[in-house]
C-alpha positions as CSV (number, residue, x, y, z in Angstrom):
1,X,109.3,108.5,100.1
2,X,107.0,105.6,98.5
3,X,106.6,102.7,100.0
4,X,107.6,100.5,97.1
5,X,109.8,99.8,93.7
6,X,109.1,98.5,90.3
7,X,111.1,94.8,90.1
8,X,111.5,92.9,86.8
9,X,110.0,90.0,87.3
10,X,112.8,87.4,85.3
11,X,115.8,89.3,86.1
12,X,117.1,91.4,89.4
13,X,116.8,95.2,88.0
14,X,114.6,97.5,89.9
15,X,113.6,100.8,89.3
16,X,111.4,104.2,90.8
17,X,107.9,103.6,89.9
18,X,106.0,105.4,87.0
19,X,103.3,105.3,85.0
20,X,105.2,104.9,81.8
21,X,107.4,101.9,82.7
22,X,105.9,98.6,82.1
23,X,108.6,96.7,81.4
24,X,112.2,95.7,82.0
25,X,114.7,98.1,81.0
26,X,117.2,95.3,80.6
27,X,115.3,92.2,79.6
28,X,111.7,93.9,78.9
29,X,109.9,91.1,81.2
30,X,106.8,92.1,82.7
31,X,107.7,94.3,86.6
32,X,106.2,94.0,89.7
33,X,105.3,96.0,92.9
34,X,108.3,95.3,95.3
35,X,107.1,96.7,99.0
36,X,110.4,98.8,100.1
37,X,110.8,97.6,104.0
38,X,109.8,99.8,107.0
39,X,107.2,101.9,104.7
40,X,104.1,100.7,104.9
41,X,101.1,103.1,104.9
42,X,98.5,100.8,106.2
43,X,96.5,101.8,103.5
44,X,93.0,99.7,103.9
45,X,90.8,98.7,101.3
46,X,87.3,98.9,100.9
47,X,85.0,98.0,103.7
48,X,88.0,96.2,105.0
49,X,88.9,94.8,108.6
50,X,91.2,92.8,110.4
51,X,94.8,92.0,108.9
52,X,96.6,94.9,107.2
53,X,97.3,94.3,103.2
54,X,100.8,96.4,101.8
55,X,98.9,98.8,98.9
56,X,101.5,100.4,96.6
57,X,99.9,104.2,98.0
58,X,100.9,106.3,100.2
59,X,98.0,107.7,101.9
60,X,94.7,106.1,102.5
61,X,93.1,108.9,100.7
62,X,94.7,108.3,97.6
63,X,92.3,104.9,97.2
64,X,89.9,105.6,94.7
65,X,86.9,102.9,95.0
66,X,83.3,102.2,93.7
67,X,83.0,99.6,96.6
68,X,84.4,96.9,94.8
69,X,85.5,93.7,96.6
70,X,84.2,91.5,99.6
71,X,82.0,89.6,97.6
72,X,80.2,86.3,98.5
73,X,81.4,82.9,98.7
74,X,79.0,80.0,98.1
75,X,78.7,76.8,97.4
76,X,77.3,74.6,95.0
77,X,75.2,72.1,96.8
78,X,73.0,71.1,93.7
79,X,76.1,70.1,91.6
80,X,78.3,68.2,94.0
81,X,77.2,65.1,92.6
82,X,78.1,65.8,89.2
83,X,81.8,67.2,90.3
84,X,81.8,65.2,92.8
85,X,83.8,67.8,95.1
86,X,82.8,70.4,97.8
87,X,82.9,73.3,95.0
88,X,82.8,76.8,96.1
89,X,81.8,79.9,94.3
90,X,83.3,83.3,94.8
91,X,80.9,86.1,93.0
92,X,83.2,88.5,91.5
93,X,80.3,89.5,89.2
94,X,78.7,91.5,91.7
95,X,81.7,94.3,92.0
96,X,80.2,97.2,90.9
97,X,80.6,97.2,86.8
98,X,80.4,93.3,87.0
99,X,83.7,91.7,86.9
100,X,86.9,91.1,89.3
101,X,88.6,93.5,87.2
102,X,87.0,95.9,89.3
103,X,89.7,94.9,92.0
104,X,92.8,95.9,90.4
105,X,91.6,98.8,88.5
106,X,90.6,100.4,91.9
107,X,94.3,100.4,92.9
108,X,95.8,100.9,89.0
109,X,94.0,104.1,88.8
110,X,94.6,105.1,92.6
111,X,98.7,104.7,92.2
112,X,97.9,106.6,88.5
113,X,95.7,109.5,89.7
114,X,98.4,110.2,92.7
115,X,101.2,110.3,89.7
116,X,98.9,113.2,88.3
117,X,97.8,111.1,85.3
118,X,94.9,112.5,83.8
119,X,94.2,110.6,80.4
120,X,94.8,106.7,79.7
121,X,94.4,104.2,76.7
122,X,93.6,100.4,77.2
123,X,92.5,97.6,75.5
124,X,90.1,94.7,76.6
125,X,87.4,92.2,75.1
126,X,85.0,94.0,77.8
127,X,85.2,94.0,81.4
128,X,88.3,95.7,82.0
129,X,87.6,97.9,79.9
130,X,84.1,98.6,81.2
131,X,85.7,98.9,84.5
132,X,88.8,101.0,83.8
133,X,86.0,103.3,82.0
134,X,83.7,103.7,85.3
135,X,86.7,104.6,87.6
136,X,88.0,106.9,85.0
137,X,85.0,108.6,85.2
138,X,84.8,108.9,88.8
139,X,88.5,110.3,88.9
140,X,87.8,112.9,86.0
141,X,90.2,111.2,83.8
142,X,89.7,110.8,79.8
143,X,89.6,107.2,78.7
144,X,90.0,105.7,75.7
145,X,89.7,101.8,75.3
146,X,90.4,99.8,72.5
147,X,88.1,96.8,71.7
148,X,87.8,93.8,69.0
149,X,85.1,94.4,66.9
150,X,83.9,91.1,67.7
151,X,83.4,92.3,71.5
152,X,79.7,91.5,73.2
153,X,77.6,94.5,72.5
154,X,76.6,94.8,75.7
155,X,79.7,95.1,76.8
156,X,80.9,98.0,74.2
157,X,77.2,99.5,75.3
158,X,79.0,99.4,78.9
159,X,82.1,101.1,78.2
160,X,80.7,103.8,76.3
161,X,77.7,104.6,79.1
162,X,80.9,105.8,81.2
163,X,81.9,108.1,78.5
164,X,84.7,106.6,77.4
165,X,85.8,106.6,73.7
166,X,85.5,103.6,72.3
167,X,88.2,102.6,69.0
168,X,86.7,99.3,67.8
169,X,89.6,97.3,66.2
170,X,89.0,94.5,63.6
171,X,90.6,91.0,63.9
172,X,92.1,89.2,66.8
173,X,92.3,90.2,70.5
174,X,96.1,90.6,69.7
175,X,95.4,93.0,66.8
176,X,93.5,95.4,69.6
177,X,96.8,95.2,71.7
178,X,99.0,96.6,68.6
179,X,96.1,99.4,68.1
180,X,96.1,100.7,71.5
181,X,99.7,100.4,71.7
182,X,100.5,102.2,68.8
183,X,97.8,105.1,69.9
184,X,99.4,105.4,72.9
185,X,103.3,105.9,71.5
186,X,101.6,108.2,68.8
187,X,100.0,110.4,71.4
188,X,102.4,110.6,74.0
189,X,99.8,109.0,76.6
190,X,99.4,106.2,79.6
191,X,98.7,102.4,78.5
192,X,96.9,101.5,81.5
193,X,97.4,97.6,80.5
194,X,95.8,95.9,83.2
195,X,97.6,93.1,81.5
196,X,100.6,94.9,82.5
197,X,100.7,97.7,84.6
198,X,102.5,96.4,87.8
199,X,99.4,98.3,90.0
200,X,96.6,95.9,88.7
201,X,97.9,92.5,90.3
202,X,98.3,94.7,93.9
203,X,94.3,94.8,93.2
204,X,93.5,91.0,92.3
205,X,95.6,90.3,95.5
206,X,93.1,91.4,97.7
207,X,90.9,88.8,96.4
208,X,93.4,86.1,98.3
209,X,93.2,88.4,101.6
210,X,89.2,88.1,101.4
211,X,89.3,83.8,101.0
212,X,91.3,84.1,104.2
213,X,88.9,86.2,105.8
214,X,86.1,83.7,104.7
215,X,87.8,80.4,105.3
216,X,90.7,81.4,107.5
217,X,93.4,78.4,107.7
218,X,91.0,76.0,106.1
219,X,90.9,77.9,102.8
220,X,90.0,75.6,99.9
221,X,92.9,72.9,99.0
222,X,92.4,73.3,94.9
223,X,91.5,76.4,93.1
224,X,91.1,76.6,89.8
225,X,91.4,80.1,87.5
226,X,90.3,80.8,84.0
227,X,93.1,82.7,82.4
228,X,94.3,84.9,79.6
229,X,97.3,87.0,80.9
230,X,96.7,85.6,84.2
231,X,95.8,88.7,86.6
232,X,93.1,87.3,89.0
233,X,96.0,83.8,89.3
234,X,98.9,86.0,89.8
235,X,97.4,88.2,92.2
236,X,96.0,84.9,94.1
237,X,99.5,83.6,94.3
238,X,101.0,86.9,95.1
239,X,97.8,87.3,98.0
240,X,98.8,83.7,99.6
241,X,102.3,84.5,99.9
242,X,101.3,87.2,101.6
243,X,99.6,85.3,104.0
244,X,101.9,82.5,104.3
245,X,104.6,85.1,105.1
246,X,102.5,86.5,107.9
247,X,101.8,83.3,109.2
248,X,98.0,83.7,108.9
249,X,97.7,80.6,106.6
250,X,100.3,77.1,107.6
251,X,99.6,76.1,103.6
252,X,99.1,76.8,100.5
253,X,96.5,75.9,98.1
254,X,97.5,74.3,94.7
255,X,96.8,76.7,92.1
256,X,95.1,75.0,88.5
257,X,94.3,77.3,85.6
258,X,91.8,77.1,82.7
259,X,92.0,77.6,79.1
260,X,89.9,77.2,75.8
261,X,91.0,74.8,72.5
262,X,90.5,77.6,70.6
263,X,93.0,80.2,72.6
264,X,95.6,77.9,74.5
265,X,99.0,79.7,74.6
266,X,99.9,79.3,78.5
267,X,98.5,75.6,78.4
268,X,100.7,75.1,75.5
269,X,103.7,76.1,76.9
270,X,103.3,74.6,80.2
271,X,102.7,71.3,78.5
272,X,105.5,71.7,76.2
273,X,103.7,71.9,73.1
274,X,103.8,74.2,69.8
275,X,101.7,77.2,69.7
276,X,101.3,80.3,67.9
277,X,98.9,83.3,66.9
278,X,97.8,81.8,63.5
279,X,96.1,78.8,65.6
280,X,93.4,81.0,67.4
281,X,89.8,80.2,66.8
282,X,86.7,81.9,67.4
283,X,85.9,81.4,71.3
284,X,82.8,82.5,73.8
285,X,85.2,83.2,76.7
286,X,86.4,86.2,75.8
287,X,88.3,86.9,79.2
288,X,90.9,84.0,78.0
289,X,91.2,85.1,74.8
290,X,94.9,86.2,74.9
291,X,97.3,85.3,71.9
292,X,100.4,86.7,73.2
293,X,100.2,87.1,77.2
294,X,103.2,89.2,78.2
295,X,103.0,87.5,81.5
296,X,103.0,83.7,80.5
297,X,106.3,82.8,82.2
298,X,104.9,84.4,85.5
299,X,101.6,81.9,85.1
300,X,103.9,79.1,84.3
301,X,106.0,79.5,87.5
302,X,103.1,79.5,89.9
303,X,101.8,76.7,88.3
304,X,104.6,74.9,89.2
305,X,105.8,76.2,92.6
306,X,101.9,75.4,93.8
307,X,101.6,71.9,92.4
308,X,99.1,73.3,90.3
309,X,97.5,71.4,87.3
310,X,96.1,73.4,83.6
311,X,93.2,72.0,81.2
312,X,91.9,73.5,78.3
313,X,87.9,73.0,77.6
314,X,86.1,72.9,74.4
315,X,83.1,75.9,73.6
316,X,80.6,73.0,74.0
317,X,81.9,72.1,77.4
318,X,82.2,76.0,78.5
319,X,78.4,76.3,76.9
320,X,76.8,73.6,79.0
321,X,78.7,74.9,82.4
322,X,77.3,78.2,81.3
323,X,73.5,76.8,81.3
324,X,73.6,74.0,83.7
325,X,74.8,76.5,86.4
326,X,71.9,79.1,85.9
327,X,69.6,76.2,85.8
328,X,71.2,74.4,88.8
329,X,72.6,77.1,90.8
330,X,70.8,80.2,90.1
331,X,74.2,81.9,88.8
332,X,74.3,83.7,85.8
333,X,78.1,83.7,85.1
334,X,79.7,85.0,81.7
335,X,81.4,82.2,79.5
336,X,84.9,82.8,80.7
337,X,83.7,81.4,84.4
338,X,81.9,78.6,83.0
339,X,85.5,77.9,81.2
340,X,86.5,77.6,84.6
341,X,84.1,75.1,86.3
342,X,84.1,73.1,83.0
343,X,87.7,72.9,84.0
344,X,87.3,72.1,87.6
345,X,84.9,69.3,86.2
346,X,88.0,67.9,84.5
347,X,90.5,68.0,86.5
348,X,88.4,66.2,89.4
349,X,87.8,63.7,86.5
350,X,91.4,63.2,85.5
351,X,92.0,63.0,89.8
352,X,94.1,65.9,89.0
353,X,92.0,66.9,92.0
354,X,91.0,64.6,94.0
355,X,87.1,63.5,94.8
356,X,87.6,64.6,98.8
357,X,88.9,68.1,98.3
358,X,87.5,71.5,98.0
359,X,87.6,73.5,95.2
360,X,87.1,77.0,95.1
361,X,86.1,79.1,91.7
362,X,85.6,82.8,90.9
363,X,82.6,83.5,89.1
364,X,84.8,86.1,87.0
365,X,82.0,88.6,85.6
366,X,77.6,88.1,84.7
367,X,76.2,86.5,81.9
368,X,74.3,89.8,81.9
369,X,77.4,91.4,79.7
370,X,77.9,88.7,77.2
371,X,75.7,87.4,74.4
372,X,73.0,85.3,75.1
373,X,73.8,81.8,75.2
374,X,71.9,79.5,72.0
């Protein structure tokens, strides 16, 4: 028997999981991992210790893993005084293809490889698929990943290095969405949508679980996200929860996400304000650059139930994070985590957060896999 259920996440219907569902049969809302009770398999993840984490497998051999996670937290001595906050830096670029993504395709392609899935179809501006590509490789499973034509090169260069078949799509982020899903219904495959599949946010979690390790009760009071669809902030809240249920942690952080000018749609509607595809504009943080995110009403509701606050920043604000924090810091980070400290910046401006508190960031992927900064 598994140890868990697919739940729609807007209404109360609940069904077996599979690699083919992805949404609600009766609303078609984004689904969730629901842990059954009584079943757990104290699966662990990598290199992990202490606490046990519910995984949606059912033996701990079915984890498939590069060694992603337990990455380092720093902080960011040489720019307090321009923040004006105790900031912290978690450095998801060092997982092992550069990016958090790392963390929940681990566990989407673990739950998928024990379903006997042995070809998949994605789509990404880079890193998840880059990272999706190196696990299918590991597993033995064909890949193919849909990207914009306007993707970094050296993140296309990435994907295909894995062996992975690359379908370059022109026009928006969106428009690579429509490709892959139309390839997959065409073909009869898996859309391994780590915007999505309800396996890639029981990945992201984990990243939660490891602040508590790091910081245990005094975890950070403010933490501020970049998002597109929202998977490393979901799987935060959905981590916390986790730990609040447990009792490990007596409260919870406020959550605050970041988006661009240029692609705002979750900002938008949290602020009550018009928004549609047509109004996208050319951005550097390609790791926010969602049009349609299926999961913007998820986003929306932890941003409310944590007190959270949202900002969107302009490229030139994102740019200068970008340089000031290699020049400062010695960290490399790709434009969508400068989008994020840009942000922080802010929000500690507007005393959204205020001057005493910490703040803790993910550095979301490397600089190395973008193009260069001018």
């Amino acid at each position: 028997m598994s140890n868990h259920k697919f739940q729609c996440s807007s209404c109360a219907w609940s069904c077996e999981s599979s690699p083919i569902i992805l949404e609600c049969e009766k609303c078609s809302s984004p689904l969730n991992v629901r842990y059954l009770p009584q079943t757990s398999a104290n699966i662990q993840p990598t290199g992990w210790s202490g606490h046990t984490i519910p995984l949606p497998l059912d033996h701990q051999e079915d984890l498939i893993t590069l060694g992603e996670g337990n990455t380092p937290v720093v902080q960011l001595n040489n720019l307090k005084s321009r923040i004006m906050a105790d900031i912290y830096v978690k450095q998801e670029y060092m997982n092992p293809t550069g990016s958090f993504k790392d963390r929940g395709t681990s566990i989407m392609i673990s739950a998928l490889k024990s379903m006997k899935v042995d070809e998949l179809v994605e789509d990404s501006s880079g890193n998840a698929g880059a990272s999706l590509s190196a696990y299918a490789a590991m597993s033995n499973m064909t890949a193919h990943i849909f990207v914009p034509e306007s993707a970094p090169v050296p993140k296309i260069g990435q994907i295909e290095v894995y062996g992975a078949t690359v379908h370059k799509i022109p026009g928006t982020r969106d428009a690579t969405t429509d490709a892959a899903k139309t390839f997959v219904h065409d073909n009869q495959l898996v859309y391994a949508s780590h915007n999505l599949s309800p396996f890639f946010i029981e990945g992201t979690k984990i990243f939660a679980h490891e602040i508590f390790r790091e910081f245990g009760d005094n975890i950070p009071g403010d933490i501020v996200i970049p998002v597109g669809n929202g998977s490393l902030y979901l799987g935060m809240w959905k981590g916390l929860c986790e730990l609040k249920e447990s009792n490990h942690i007596s409260h919870m952080p406020r959550l605050h996400f970041v988006q661009t000018e240029a692609v705002k749609p979750i900002y938008s509607a949290a602020k009550g304000r018009s928004w549609d595809v047509s109004m996208i504009r050319e951005t550097r943080s390609g790791g926010t650059a969602v049009g349609s995110p299926p999961r913007q009403g998820e986003v929306i509701e932890v941003l409310t139930r944590s007190n959270g606050s949202c900002v969107t920043v302009t490229e030139e604000e994102l740019a200068d994070w970008q340089k000031i924090l290699a020049a400062k810091e010695g960290i490399y980070a790709e434009p969508t985590s400068a989008t994020a400290l840009a942000g922080a910046e802010k929000l500690v401006r507007s005393d959204s957060i205020g001057k005493n508190n910490g703040i803790l960031v993910p550095i979301t992927g490397s600089g190395l896999k973008d193009d260069q900064p001018k």
